[in-house]
C-alpha positions as a Markdown table, in Angstrom:
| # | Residue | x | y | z |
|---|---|---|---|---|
| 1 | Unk | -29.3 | -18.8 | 55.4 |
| 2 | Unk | -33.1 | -17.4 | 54.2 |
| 3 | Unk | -35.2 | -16.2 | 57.1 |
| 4 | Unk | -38.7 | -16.7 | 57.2 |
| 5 | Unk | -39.2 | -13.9 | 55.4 |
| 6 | Unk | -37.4 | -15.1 | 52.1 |
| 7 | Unk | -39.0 | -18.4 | 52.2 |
| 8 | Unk | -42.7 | -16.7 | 52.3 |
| 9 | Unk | -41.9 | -14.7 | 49.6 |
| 10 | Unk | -39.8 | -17.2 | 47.5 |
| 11 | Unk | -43.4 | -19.5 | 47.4 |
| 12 | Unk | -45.2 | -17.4 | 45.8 |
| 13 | Unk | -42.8 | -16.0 | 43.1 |
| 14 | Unk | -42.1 | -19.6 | 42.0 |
| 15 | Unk | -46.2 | -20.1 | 42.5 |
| 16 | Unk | -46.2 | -17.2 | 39.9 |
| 17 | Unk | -43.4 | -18.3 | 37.8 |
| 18 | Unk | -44.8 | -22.2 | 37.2 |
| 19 | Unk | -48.3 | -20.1 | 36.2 |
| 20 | Unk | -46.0 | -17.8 | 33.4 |
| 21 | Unk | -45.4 | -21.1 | 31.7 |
| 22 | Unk | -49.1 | -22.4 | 31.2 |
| 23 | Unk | -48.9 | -22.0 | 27.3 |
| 24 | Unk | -53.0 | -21.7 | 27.3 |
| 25 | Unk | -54.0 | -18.2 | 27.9 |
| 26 | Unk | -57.5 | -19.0 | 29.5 |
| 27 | Unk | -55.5 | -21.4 | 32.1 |
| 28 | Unk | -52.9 | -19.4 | 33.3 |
| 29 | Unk | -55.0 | -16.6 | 33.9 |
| 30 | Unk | -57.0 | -18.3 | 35.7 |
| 31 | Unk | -54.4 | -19.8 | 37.5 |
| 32 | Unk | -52.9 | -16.3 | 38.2 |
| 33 | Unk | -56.1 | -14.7 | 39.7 |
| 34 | Unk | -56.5 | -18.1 | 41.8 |
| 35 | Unk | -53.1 | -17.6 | 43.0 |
| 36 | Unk | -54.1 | -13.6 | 44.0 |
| 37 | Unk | -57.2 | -15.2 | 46.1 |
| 38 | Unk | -54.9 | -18.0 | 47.7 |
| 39 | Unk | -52.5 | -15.0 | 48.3 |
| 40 | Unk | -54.9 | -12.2 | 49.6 |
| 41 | Unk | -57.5 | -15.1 | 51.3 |
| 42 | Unk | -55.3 | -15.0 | 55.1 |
| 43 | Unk | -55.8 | -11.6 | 55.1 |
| 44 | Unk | -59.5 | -11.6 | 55.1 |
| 45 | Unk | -59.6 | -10.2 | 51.7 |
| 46 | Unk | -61.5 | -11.4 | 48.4 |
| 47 | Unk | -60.9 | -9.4 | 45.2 |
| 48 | Unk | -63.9 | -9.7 | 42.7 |
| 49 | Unk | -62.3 | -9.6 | 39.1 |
| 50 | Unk | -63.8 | -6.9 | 37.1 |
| 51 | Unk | -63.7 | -5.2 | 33.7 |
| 52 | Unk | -61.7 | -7.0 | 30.2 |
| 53 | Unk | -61.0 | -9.9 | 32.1 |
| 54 | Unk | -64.4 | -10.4 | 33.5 |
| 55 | Unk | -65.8 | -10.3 | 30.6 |
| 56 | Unk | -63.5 | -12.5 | 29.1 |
| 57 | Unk | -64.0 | -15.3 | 31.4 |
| 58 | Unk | -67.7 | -15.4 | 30.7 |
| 59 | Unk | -67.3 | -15.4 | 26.7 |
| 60 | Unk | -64.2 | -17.0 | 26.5 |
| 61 | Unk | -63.8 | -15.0 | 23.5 |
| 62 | Unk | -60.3 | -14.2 | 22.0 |
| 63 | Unk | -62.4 | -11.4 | 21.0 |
| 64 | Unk | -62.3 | -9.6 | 24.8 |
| 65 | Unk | -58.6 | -11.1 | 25.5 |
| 66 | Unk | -56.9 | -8.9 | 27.7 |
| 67 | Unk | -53.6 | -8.7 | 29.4 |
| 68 | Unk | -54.7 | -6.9 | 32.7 |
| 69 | Unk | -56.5 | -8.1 | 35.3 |
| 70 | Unk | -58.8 | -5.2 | 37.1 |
| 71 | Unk | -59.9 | -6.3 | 40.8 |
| 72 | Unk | -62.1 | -4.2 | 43.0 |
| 73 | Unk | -62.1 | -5.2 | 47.1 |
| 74 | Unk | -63.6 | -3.4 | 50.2 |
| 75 | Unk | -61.9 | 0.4 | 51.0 |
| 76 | Unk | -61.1 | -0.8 | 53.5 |
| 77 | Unk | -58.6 | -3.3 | 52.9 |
| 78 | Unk | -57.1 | -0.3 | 50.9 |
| 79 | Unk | -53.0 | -0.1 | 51.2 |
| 80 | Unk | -50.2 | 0.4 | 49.4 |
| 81 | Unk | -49.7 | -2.7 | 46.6 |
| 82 | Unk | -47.3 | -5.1 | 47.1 |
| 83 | Unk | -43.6 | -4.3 | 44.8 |
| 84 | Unk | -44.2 | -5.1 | 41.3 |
| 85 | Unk | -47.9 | -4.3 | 41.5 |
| 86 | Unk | -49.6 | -1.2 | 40.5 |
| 87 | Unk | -52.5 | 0.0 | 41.5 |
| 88 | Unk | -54.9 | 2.1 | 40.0 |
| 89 | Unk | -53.7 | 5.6 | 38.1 |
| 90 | Unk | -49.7 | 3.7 | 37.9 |
């Protein structure tokens, strides 16, 4: 039987998974960095996207399309990323 533990985690991997499958590119990113705001939200922490993808979502241009998303947050809130994610210099 799952404990509470596996059913937190399993939410937000099939959250992640349903977002893989938007076929649009401009949806599910956005759909991706909503789900790292829903995500980081509880824990009083609200990443500002930055960089490629910034500028992406304000020309919509396939011309700045990137496949990264860079996120800058208070050093304080600073920790080790969660598996799967790397963090700057990885």
């Amino acid at each position: 039987m799952p404990n509470d533990s596996d059913s937190t985690s399993s939410r937000p991997r099939s959250e992640f998974a349903r977002a893989a499958r938007i076929p649009d590119v401009m949806e599910r990113t956005l759909e991706v960095v909503a789900l790292v705001e829903e995500l980081a939200a509880p824990l009083g922490i609200h990443p500002v996207i930055v960089g490629g993808m910034a500028v992406y979502f304000w020309t919509e241009s396939e011309e700045f399309q990137t496949h990264d998303i860079d996120v800058v947050m208070p050093r304080g809130h600073a920790a080790a990323p969660p598996r799967g994610v790397r963090g700057h210099g990885s």
